[in-house]
C-alpha positions in Angstrom: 124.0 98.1 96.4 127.0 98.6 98.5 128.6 101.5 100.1 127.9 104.9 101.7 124.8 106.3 101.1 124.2 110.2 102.2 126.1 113.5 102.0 129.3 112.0 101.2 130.4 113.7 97.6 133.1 110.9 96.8 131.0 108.0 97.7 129.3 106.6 94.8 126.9 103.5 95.8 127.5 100.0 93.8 124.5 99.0 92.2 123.7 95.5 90.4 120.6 93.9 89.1 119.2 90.2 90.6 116.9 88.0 89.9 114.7 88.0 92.8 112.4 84.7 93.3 110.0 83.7 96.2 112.0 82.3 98.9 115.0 84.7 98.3 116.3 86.6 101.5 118.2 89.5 101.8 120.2 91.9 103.6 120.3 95.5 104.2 122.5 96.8 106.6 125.0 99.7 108.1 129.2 99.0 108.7 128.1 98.4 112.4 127.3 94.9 111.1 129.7 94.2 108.2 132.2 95.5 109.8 132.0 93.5 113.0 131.6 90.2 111.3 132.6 88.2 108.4 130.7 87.0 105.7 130.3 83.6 106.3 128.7 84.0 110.2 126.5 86.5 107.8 125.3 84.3 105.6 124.7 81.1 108.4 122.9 83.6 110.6 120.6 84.8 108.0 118.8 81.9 107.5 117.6 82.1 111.0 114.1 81.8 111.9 111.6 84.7 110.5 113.1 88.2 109.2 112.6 89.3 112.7 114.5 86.5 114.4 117.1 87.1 111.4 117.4 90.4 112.2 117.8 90.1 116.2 120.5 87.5 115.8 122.6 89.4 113.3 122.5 92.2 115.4 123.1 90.5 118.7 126.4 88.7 117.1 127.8 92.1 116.0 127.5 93.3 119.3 129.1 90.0 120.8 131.9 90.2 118.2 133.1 93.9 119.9 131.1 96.3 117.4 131.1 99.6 118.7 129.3 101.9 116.0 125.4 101.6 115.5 124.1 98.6 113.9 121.1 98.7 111.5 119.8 95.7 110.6 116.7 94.7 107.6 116.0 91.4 106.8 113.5 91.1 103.8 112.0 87.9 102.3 110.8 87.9 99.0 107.2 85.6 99.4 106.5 86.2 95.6 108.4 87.2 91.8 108.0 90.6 90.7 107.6 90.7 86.9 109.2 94.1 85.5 111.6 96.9 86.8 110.6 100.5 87.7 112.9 102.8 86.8 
């Protein structure tokens, strides 16, 4: 999912399906992060350490890199495969 979520009426969130498999890690974050840094220093700092370390060091970089809006940061691991799709 990508984009603005909330009370915006032209927003309209990007949705795709993945695969998900134990040992996957993803993201879930506000612009204060994108925004402040690219992709790539994204990706390297997400392997970091536990979610919690993860976390932390994404949002310490954004901060370094000049960010100046609020920065929310999630950083799940998935530790097993989920058979089947609600909804």
């Amino acid at each position: 999912m990508a984009r603005a979520l909330g009370p915006v009426d032209d927003e309209r969130p990007e949705l795709a399906r993945l695969e998900l498999v134990a040992g996957d890690r993803f993201l879930l974050c506000t612009d204060g992060l994108s925004g402040a840094l690219e992709p790539e220093a994204i990706a390297g700092l997400l392997g970091v350490g536990e979610v919690e370390e993860a976390a932390e060091a994404l949002t310490a970089a954004a901060f370094e890199a000049g960010s100046r809006d609020n920065i929310t940061t999630l950083v799940v691991d998935v530790r097993a495969a989920v058979r089947g799709v609600a909804g």
